[in-house]
PDB file as gemmi writes it, atoms N, CA and C in Angstrom:
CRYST1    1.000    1.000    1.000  90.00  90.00  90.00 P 1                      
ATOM      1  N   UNK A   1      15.206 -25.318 -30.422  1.00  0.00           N  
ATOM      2  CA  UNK A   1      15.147 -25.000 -29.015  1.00  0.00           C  
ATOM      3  C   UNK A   1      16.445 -24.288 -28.636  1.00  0.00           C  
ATOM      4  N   UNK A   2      16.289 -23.355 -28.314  1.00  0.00           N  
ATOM      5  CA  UNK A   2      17.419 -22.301 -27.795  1.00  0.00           C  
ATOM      6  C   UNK A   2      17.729 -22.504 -26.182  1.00  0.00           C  
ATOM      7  N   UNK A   3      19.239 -22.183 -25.486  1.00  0.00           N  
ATOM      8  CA  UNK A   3      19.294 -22.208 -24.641  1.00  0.00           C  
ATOM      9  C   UNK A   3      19.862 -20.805 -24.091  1.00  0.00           C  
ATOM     10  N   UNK A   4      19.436 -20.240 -22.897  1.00  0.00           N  
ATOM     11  CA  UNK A   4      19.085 -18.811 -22.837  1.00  0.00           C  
ATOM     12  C   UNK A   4      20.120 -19.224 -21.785  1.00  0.00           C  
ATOM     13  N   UNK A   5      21.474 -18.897 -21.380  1.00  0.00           N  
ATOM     14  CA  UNK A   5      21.941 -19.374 -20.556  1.00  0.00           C  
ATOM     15  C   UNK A   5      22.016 -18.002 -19.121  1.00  0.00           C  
ATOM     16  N   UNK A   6      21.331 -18.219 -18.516  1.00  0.00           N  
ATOM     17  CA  UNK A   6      21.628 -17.015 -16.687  1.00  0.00           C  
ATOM     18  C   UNK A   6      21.788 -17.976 -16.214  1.00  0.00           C  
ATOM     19  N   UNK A   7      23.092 -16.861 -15.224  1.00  0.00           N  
ATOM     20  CA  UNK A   7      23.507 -17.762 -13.914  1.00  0.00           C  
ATOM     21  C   UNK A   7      22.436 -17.805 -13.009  1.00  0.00           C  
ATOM     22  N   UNK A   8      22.078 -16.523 -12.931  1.00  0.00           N  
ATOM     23  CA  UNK A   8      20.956 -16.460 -12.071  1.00  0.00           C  
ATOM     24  C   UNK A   8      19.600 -17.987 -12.050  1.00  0.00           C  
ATOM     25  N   UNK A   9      19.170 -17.909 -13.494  1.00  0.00           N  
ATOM     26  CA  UNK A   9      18.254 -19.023 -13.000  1.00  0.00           C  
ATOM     27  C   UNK A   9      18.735 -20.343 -13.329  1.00  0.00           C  
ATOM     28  N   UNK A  10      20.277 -20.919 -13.113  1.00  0.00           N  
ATOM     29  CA  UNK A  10      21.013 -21.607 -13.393  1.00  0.00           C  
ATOM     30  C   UNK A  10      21.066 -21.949 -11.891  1.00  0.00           C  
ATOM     31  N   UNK A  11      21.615 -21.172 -11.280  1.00  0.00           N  
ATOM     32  CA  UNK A  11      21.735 -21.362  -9.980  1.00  0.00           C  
ATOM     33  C   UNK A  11      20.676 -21.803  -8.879  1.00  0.00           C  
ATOM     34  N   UNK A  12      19.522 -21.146 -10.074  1.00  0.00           N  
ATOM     35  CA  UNK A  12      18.333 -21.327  -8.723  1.00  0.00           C  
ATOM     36  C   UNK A  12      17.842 -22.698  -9.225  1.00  0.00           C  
ATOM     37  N   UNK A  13      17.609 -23.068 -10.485  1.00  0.00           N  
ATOM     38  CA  UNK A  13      17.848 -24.826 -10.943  1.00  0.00           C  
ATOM     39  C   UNK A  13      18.317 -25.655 -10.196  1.00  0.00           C  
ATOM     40  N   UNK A  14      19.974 -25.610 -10.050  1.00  0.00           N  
ATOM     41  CA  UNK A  14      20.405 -25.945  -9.266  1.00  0.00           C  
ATOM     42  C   UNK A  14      20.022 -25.909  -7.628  1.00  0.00           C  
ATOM     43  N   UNK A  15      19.950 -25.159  -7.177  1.00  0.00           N  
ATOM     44  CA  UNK A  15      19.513 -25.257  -5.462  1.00  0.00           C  
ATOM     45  C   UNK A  15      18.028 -26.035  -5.486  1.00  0.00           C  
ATOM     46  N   UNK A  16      17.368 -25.295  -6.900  1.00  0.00           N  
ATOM     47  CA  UNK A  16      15.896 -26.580  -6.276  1.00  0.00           C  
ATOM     48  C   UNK A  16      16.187 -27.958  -6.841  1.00  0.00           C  
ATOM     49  N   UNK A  17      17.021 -28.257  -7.304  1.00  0.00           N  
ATOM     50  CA  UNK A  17      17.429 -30.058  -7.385  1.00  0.00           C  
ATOM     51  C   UNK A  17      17.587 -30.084  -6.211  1.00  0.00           C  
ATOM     52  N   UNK A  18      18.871 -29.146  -5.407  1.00  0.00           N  
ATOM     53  CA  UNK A  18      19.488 -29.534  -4.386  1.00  0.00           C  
ATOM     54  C   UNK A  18      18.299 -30.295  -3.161  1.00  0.00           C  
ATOM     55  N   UNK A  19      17.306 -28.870  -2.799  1.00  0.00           N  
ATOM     56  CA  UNK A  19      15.881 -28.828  -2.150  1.00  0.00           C  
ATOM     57  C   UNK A  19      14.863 -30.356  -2.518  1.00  0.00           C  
ATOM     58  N   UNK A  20      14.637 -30.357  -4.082  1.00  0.00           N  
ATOM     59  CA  UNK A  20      13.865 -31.569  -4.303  1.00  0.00           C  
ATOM     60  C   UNK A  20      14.543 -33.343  -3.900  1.00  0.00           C  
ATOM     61  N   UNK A  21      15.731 -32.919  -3.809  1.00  0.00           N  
ATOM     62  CA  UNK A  21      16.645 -34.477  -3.436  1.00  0.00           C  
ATOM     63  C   UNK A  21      16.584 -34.527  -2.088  1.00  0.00           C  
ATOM     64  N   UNK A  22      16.683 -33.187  -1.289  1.00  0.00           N  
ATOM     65  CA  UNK A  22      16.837 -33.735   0.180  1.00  0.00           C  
ATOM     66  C   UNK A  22      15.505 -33.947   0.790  1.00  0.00           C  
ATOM     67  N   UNK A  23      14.207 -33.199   0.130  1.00  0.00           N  
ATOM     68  CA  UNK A  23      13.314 -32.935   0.585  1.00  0.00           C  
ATOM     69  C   UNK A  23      12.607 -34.609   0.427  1.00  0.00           C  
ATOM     70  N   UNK A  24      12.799 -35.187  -0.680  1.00  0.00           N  
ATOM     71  CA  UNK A  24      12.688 -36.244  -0.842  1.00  0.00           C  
ATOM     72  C   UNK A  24      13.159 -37.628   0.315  1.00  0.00           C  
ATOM     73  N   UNK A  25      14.358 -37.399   0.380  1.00  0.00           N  
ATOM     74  CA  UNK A  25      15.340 -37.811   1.046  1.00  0.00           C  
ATOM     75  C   UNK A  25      14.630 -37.877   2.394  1.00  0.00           C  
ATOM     76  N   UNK A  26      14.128 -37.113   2.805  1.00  0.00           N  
ATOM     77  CA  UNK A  26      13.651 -36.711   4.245  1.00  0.00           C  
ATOM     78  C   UNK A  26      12.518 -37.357   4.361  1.00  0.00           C  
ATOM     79  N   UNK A  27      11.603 -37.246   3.333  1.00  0.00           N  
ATOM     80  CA  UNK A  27       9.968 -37.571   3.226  1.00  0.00           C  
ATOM     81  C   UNK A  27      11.005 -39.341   3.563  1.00  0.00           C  
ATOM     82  N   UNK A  28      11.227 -39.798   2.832  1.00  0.00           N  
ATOM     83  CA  UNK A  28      11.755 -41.633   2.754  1.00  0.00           C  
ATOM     84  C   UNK A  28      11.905 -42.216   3.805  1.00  0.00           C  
ATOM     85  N   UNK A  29      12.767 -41.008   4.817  1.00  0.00           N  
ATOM     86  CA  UNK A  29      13.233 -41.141   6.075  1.00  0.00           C  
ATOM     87  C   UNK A  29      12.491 -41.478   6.974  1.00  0.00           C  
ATOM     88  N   UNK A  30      11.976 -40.213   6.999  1.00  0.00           N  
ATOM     89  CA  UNK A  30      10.871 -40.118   8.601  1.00  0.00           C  
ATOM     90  C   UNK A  30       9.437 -39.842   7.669  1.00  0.00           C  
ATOM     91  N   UNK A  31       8.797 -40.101   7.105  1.00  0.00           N  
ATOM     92  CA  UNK A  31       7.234 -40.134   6.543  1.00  0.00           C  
ATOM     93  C   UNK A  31       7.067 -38.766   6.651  1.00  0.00           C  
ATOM     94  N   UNK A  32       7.656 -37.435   6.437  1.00  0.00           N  
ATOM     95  CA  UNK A  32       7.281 -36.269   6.968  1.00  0.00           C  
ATOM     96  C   UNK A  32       6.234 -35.745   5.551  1.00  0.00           C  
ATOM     97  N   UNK A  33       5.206 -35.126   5.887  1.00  0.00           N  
ATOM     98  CA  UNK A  33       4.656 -35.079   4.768  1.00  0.00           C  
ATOM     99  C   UNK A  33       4.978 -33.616   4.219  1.00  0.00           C  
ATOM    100  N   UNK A  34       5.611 -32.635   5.525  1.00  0.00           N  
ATOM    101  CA  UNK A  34       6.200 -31.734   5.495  1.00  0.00           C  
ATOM    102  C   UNK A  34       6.937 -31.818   4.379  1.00  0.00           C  
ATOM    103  N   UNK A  35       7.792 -32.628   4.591  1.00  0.00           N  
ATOM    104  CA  UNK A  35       9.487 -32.396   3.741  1.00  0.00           C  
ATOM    105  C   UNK A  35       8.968 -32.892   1.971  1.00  0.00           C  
ATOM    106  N   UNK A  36       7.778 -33.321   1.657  1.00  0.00           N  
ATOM    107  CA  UNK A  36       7.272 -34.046   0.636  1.00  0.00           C  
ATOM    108  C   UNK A  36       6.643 -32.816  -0.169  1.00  0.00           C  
ATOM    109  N   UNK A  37       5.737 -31.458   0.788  1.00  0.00           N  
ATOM    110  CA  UNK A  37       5.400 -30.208   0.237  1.00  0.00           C  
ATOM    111  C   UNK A  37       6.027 -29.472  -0.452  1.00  0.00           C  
ATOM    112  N   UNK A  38       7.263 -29.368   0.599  1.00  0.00           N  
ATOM    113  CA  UNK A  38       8.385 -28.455   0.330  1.00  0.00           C  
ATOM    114  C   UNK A  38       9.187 -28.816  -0.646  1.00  0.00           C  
ATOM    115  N   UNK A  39       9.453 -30.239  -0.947  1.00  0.00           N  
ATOM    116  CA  UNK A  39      10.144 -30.889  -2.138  1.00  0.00           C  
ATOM    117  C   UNK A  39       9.354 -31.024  -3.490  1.00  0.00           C  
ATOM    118  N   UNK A  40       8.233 -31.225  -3.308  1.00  0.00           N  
ATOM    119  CA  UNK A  40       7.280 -30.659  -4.971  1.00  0.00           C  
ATOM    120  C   UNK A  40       7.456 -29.146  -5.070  1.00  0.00           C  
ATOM    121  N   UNK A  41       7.249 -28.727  -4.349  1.00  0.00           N  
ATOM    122  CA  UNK A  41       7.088 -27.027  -4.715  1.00  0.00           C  
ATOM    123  C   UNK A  41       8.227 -26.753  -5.269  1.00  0.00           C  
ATOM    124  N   UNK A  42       9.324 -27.551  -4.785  1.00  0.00           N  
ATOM    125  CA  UNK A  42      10.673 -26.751  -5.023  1.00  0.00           C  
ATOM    126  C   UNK A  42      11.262 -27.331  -6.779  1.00  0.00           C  
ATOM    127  N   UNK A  43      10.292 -28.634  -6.874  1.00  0.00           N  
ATOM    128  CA  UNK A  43      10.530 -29.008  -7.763  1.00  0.00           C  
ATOM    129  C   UNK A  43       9.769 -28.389  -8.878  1.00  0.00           C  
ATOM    130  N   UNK A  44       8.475 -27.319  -8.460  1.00  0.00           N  
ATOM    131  CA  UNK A  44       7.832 -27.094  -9.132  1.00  0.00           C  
ATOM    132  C   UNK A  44       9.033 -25.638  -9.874  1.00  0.00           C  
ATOM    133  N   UNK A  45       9.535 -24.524  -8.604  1.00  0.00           N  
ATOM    134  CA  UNK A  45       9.989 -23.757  -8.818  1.00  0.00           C  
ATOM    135  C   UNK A  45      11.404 -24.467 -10.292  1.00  0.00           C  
ATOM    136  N   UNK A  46      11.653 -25.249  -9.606  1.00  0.00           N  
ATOM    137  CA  UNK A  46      12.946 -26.047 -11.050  1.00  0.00           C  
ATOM    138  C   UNK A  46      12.273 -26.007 -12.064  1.00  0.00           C  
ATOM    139  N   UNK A  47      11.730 -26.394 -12.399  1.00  0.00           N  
ATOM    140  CA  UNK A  47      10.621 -26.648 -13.793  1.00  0.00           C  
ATOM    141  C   UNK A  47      10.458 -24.759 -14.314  1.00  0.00           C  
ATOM    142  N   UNK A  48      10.474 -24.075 -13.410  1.00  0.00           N  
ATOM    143  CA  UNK A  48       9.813 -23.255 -14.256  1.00  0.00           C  
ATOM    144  C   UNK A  48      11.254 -22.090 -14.488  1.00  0.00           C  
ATOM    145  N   UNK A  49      12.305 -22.818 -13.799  1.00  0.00           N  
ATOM    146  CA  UNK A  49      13.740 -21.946 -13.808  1.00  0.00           C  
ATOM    147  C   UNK A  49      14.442 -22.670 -14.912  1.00  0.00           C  
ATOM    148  N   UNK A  50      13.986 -23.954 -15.496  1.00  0.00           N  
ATOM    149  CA  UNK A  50      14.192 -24.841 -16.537  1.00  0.00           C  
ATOM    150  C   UNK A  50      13.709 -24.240 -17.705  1.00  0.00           C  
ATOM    151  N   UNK A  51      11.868 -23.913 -17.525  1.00  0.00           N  
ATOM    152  CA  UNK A  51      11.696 -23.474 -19.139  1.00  0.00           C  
ATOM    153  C   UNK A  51      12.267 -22.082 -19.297  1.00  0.00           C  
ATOM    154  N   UNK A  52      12.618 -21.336 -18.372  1.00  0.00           N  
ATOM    155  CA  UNK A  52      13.317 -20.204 -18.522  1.00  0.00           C  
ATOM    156  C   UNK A  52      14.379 -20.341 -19.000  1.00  0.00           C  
ATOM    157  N   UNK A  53      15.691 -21.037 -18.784  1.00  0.00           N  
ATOM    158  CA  UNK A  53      16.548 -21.690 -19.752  1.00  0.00           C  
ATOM    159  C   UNK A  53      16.297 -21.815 -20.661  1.00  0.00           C  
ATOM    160  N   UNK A  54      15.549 -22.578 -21.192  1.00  0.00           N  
ATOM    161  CA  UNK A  54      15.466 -22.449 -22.487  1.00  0.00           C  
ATOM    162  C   UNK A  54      14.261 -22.573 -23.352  1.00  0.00           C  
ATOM    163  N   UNK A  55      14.131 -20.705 -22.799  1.00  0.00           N  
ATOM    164  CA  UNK A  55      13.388 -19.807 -23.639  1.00  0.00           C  
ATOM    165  C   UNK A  55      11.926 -19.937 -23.640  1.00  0.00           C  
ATOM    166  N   UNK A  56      11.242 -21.069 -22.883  1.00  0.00           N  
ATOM    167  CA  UNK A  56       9.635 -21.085 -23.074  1.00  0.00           C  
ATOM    168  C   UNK A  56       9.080 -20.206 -22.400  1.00  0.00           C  
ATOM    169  N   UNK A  57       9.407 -19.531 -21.658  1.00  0.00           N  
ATOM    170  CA  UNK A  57       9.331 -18.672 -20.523  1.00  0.00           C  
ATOM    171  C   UNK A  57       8.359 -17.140 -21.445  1.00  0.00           C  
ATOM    172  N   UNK A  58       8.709 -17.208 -22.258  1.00  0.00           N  
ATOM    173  CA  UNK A  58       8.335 -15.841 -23.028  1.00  0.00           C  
ATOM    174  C   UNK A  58       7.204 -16.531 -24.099  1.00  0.00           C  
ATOM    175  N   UNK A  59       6.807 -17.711 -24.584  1.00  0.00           N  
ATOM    176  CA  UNK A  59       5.706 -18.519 -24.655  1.00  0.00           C  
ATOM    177  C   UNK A  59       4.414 -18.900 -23.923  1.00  0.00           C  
ATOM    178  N   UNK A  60       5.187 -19.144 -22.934  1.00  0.00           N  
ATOM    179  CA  UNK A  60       3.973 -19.842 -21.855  1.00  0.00           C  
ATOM    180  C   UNK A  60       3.994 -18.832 -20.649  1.00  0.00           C  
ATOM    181  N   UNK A  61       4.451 -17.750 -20.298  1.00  0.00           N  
ATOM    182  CA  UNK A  61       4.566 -17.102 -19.478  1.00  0.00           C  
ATOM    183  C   UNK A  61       3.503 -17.287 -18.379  1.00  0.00           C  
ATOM    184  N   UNK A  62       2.074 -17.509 -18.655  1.00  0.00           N  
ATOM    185  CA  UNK A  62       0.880 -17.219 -17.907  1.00  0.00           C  
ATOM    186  C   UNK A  62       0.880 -18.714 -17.162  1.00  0.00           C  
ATOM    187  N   UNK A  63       1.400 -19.571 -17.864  1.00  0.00           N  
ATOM    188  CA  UNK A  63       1.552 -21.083 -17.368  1.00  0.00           C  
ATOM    189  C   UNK A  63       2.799 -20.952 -16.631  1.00  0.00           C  
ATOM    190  N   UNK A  64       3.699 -20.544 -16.555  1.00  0.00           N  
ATOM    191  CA  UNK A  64       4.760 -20.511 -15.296  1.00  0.00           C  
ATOM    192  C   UNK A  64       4.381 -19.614 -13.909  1.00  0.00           C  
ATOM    193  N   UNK A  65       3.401 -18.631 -14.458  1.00  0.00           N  
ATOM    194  CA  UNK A  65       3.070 -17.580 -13.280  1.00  0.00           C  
ATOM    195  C   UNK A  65       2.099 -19.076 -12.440  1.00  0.00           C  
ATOM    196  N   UNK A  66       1.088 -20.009 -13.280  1.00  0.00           N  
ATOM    197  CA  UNK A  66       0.477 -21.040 -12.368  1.00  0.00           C  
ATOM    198  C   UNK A  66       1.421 -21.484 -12.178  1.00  0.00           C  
ATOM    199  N   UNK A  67       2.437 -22.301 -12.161  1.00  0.00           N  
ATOM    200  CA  UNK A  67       3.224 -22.812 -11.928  1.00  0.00           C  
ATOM    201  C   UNK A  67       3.670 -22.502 -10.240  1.00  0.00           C  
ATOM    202  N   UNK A  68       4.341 -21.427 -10.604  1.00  0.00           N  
ATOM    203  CA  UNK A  68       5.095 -20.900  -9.338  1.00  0.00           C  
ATOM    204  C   UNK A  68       4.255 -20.230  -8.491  1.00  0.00           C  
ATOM    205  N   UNK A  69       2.805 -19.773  -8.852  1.00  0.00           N  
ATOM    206  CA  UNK A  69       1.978 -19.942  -7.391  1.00  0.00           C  
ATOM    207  C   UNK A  69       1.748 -20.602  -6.876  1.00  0.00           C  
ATOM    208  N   UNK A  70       0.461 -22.478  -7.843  1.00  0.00           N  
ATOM    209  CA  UNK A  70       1.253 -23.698  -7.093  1.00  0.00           C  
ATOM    210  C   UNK A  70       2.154 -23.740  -6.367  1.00  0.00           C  
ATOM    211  N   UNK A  71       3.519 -23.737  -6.601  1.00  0.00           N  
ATOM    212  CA  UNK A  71       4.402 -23.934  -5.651  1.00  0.00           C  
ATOM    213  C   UNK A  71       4.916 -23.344  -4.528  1.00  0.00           C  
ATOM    214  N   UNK A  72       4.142 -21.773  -4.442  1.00  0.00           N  
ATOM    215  CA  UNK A  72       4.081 -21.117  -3.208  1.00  0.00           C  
ATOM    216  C   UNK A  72       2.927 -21.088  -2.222  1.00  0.00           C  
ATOM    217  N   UNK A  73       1.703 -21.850  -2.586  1.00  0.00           N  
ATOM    218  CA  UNK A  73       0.624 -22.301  -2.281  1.00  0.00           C  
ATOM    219  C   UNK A  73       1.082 -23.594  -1.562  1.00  0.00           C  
ATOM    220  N   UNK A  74       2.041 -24.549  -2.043  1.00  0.00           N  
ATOM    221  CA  UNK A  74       2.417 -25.604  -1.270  1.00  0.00           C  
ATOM    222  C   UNK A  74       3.349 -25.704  -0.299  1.00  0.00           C  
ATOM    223  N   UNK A  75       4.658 -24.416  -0.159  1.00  0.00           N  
ATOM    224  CA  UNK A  75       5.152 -24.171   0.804  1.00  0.00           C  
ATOM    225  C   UNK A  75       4.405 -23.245   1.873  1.00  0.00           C  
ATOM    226  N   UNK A  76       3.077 -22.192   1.418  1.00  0.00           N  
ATOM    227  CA  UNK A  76       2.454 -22.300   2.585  1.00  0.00           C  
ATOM    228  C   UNK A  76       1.897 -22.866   3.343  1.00  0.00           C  
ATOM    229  N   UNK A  77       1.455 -24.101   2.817  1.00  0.00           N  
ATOM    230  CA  UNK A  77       0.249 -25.413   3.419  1.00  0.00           C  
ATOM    231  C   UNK A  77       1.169 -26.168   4.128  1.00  0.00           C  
ATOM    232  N   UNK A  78       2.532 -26.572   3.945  1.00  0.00           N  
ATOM    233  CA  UNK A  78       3.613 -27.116   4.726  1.00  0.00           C  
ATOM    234  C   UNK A  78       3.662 -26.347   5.865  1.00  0.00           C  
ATOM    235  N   UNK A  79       4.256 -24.740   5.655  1.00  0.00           N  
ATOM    236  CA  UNK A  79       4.402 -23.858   7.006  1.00  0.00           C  
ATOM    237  C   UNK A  79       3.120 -24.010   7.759  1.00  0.00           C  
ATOM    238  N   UNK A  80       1.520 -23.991   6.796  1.00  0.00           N  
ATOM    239  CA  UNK A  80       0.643 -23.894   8.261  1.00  0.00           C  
ATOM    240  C   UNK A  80       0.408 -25.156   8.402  1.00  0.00           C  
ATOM    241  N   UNK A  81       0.665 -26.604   8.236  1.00  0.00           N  
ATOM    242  CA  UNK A  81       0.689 -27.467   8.794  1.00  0.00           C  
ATOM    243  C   UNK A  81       1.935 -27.720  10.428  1.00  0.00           C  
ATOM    244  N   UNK A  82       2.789 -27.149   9.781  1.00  0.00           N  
ATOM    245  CA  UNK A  82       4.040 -27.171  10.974  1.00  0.00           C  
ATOM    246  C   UNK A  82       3.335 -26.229  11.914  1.00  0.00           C  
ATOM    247  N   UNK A  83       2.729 -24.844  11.971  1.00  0.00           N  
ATOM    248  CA  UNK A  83       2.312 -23.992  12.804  1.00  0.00           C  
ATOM    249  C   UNK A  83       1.394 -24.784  13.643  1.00  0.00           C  
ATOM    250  N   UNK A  84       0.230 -25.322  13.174  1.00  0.00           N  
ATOM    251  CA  UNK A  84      -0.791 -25.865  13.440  1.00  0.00           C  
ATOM    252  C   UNK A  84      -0.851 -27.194  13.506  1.00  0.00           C  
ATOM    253  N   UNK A  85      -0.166 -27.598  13.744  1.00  0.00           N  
ATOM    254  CA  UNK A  85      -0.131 -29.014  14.337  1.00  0.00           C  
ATOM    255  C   UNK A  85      -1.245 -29.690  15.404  1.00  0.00           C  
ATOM    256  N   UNK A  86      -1.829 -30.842  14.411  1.00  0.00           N  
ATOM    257  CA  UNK A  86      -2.745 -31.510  15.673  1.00  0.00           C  
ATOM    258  C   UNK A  86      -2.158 -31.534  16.943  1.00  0.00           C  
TER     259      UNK A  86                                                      
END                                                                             
């Protein structure tokens, strides 16, 4: 297993821990189911800035493209839940 080291998706690793801890954090808080969307997705985006690290990325490529639509599929369902509010 090789490690492909970018800052670039090093960084963005990093910010979606940052995103999946608070988003978490928030859901615990106040029951928001909001902050629970936005914190899988973001965790989804980590996962796939992870196998890019190291190197599955050029393997599974077609499985990270699901990946990271999932997870833009779930930050839209958060935004139109906040829009559209009962």
């Amino acid at each position: 297993m090789l490690f492909n080291f970018s800052s670039v998706n090093l960084i963005n690793l990093s910010l979606c821990i940052v995103v999946l801890v608070l988003g978490y954090m928030s859901y615990k808080k106040n029951k928001n189911k909001i902050a629970i969307y936005i914190s899988v997705a973001f965790g989804l985006f980590g996962f796939s800035h992870l196998m890019t690290l190291f190197e599955f990325g050029t393997d599974l490529e077609s499985i990270l493209i699901i990946i990271r639509i999932l997870a833009y599929l779930l930050v839209i369902v958060a935004l139109y839940k906040t829009v559209f509010k009962d």
